[in-house]
C-alpha positions as CSV (number, residue, x, y, z in Angstrom):
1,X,25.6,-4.9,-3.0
2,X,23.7,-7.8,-4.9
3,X,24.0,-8.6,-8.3
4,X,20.4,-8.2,-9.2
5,X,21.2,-4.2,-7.6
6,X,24.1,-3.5,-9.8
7,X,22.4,-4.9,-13.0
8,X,19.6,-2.7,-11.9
9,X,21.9,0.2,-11.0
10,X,23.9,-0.1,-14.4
11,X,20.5,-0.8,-16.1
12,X,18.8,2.9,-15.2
13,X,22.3,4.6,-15.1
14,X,20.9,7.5,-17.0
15,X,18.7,8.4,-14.7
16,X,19.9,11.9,-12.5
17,X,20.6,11.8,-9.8
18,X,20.5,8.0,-9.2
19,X,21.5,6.1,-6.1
20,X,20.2,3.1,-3.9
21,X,19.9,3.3,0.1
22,X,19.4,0.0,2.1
23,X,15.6,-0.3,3.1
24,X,12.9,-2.7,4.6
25,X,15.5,-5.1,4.2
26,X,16.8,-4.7,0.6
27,X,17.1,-1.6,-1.1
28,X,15.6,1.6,-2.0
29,X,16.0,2.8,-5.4
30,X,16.4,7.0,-5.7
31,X,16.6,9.6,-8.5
32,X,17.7,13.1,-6.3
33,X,15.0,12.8,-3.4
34,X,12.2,10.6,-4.8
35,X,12.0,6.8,-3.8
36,X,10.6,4.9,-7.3
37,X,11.9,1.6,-7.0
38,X,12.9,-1.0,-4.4
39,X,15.2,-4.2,-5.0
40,X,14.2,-6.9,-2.6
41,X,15.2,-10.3,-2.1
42,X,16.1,-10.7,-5.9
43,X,13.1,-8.9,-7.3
44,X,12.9,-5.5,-8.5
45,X,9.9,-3.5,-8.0
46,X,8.6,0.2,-9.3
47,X,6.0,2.7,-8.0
48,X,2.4,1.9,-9.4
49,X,-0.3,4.4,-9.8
50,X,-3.0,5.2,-11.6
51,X,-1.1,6.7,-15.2
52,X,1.2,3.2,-15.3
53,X,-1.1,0.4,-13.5
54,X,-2.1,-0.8,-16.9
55,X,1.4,-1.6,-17.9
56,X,2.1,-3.5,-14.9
57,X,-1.5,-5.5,-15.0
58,X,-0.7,-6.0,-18.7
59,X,2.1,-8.3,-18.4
60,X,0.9,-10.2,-15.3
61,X,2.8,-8.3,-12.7
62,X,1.5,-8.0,-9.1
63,X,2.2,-5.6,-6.4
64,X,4.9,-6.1,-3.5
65,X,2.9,-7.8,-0.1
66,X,4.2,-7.6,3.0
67,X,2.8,-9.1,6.5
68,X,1.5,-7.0,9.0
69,X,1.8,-7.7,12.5
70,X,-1.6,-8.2,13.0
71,X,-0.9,-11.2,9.9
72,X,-3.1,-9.2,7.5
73,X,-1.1,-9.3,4.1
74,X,-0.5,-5.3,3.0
75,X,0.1,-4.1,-0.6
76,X,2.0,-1.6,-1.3
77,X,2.4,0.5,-4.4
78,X,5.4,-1.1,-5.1
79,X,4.9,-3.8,-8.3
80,X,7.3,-6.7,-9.5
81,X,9.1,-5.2,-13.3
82,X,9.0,-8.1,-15.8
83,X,12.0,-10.4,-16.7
84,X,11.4,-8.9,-20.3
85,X,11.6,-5.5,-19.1
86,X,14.3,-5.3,-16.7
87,X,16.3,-7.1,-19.9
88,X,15.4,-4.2,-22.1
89,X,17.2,-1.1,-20.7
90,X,15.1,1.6,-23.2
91,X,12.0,0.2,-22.3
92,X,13.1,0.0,-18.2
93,X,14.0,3.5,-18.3
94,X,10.7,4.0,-19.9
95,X,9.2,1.8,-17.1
96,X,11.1,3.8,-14.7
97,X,10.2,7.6,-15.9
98,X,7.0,6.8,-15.7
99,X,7.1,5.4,-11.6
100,X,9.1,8.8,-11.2
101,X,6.3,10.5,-12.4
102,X,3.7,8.9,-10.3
103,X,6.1,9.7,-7.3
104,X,6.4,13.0,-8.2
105,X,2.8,13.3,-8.3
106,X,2.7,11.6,-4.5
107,X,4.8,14.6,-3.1
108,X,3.6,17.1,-4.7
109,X,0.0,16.4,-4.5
110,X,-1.6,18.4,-1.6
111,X,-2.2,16.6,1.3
112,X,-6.2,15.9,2.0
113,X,-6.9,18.8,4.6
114,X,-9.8,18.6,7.0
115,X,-12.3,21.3,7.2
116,X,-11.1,24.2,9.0
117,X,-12.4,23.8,12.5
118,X,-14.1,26.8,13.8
119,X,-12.1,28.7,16.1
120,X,-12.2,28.4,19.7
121,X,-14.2,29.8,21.8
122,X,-12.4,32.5,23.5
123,X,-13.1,33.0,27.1
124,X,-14.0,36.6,28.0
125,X,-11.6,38.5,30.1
126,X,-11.8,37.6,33.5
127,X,-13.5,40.7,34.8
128,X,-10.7,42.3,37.2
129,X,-11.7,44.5,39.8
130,X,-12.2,47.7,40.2
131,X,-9.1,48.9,41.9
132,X,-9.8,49.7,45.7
133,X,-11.6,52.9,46.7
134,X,-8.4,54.3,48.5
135,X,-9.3,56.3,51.7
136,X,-8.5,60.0,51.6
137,X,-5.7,60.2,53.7
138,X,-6.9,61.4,57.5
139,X,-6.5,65.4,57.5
140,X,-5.4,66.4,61.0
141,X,-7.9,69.0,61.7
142,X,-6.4,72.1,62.8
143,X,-7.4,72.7,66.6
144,X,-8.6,76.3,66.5
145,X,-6.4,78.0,68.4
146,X,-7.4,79.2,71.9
147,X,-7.8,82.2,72.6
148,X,-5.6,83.5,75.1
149,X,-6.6,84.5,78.3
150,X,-6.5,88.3,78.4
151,X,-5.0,90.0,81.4
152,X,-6.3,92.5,82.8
């Protein structure tokens, strides 16, 4: 485990729940089941959104970039904590709250759901056949009896 981890670790340590699982190369950072922070290569970063963008913009921070394979340079919602802040454990927790927040609001927001799509067309019933006249079974006709020659 790095240093900067277990400063970070020891620094949120009243968080429930708290833990750190390797990721993407450095580490994720946990509170129960929702991801709000990553520690990468020496920098620590916490989940941005709309309710705690301001604070990050604020003080100058920018958002964790990765490369795409294609080369196009990604952003993720991931931005750099200030020196100042990681330094301040009331005001990191406060920092980090908020980023659990905005990832609760990621899982629990409903996912966007396409119109419903008009059901299928059903194909009718393949039309089955009327079952097979049967033939009356062939009735022996009775010979009529002869009549017996009479004697005389």
């Amino acid at each position: 485990m790095s240093e900067q981890l277990s400063f970070i670790l020891d620094q949120l340590s009243a968080l429930p729940g708290l833990r750190s699982r390797a990721m993407f190369g450095g580490h994720g950072l946990y509170s129960g089941t929702a991801i709000f922070g990553m520690v990468i290569d020496g920098q620590t970063y916490l989940k941005v959104g709309d309710s705690n963008r301001p604070d990050f913009e604020a003080r100058g921070s920018k958002p964790f970039m990765y490369a795409h394979k294609s080369g196009k340079a990604i952003a993720m919602s991931y931005w750099e904590v200030p020196d100042e802040v990681l330094d301040d454990r009331d005001e990191l927790l406060s920092w980090a709250r908020a980023s659990l927040r905005v990832a609760g609001e990621k899982t629990k927001a409903p996912k966007a759901t396409k119109a419903p799509k008009a059901p299928k067309a059903t194909k009718a019933p393949k039309a089955t056949k009327a079952p097979k006249a049967t033939k009356a079974p062939k009735t022996t006709k009775a010979k009529a009896a002869k009549p017996k020659p009479r004697r005389s």
